[in-house]
C-alpha positions as CSV (number, residue, x, y, z in Angstrom):
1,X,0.0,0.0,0.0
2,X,1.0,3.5,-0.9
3,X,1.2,6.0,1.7
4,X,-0.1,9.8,1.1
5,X,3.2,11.3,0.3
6,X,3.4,8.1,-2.4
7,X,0.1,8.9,-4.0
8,X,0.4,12.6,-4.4
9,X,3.8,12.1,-6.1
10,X,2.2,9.6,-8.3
11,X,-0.8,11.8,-9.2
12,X,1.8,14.9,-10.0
13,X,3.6,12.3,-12.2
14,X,0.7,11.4,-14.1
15,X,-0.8,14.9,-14.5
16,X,2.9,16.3,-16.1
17,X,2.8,13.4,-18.4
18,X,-0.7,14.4,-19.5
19,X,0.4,17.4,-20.4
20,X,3.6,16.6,-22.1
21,X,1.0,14.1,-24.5
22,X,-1.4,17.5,-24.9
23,X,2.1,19.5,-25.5
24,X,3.5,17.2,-28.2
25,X,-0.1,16.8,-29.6
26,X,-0.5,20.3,-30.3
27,X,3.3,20.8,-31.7
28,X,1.9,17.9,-34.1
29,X,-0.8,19.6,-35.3
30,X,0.9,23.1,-35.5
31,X,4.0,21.2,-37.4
32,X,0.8,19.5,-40.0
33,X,-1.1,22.8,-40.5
34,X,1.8,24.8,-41.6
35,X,2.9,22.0,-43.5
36,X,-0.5,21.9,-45.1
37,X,-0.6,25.8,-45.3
38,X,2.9,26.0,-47.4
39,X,1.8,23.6,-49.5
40,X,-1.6,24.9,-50.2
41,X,0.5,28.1,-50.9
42,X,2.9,26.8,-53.2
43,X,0.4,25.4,-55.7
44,X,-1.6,28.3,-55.2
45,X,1.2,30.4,-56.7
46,X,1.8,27.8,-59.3
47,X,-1.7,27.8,-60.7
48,X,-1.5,32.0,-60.8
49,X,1.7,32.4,-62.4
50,X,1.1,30.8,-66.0
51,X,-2.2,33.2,-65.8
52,X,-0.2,36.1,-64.6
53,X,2.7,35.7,-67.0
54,X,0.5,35.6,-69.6
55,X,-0.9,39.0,-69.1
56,X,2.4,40.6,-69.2
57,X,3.3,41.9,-72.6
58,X,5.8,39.8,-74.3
59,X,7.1,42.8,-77.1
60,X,10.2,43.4,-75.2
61,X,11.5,39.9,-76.1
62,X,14.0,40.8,-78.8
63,X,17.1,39.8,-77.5
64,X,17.2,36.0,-77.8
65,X,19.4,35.5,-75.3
66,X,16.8,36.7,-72.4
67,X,14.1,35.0,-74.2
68,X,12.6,32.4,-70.9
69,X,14.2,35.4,-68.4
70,X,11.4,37.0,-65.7
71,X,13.9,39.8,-65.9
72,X,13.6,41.2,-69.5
73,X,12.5,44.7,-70.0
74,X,12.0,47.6,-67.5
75,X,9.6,45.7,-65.1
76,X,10.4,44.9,-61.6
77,X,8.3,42.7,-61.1
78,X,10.3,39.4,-61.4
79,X,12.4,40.9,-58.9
80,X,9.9,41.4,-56.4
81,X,8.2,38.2,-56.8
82,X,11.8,36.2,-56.6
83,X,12.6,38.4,-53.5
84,X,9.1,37.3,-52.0
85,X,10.0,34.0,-52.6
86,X,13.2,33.7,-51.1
87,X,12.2,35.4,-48.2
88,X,9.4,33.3,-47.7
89,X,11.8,29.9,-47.9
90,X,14.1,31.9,-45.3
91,X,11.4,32.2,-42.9
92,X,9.9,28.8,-43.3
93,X,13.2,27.8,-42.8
94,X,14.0,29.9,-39.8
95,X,10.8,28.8,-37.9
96,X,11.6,25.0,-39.1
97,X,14.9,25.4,-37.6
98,X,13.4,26.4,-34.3
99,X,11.1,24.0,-34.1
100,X,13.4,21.0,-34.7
101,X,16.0,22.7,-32.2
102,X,12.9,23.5,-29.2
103,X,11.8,19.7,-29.7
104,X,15.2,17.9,-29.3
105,X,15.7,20.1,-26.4
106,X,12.1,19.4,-24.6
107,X,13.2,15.6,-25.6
108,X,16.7,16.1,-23.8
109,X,15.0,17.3,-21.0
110,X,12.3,14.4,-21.0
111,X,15.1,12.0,-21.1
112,X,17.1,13.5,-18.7
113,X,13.8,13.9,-16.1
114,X,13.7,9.8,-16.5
115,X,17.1,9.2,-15.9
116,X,16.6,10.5,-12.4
């Protein structure tokens, strides 16, 4: 039989474990949505762009050597959009990075709680 000091000890146990499960189900489901939410973005983008490449005017293609080039003619806007772009991937990146980091060190920490 388990004494009072036994049981309450057992019952904080059991209540931190419950919410490490709720903590790591939620980073699950944060880690899915964005996934989701990149990749609804990224075919969002690549069903606009044929439409609006098409609506810019293609006279300024004379120079054969820029022919498939975003960049051709006085227009910034290839520039702009491949600047979005890559800052985008840097921040997805970034957060990534943080989030693989913060997990292996809650999991050091988990592991290191059971080792006592």
């Amino acid at each position: 039989m388990r004494n009072t000091e036994e049981r309450v000890l057992a019952v904080k146990l059991r209540a931190k474990e419950i919410e490490d499960q709720k903590r790591i189900h939620r980073g699950r489901i944060l880690c899915i949505s964005s996934f989701a939410a990149c990749l609804l973005f990224l075919v969002g983008i690549s069903f606009v762009m044929p439409g609006v490449m098409g609506s810019m005017t293609d006279d300024g293609y004379t120079n054969f050597g820029t022919a498939a080039s975003i960049f051709d003619g006085s227009n910034y806007f290839g520039f702009i959009l491949i600047g979005f772009l890559a800052f985008a991937l840097g921040v997805s990146v970034t957060i990534l990075s943080y989030k693989i980091k913060q997990i292996n060190y809650l999991y050091q920490e988990d592991k290191e709680d059971k080792d006592d």
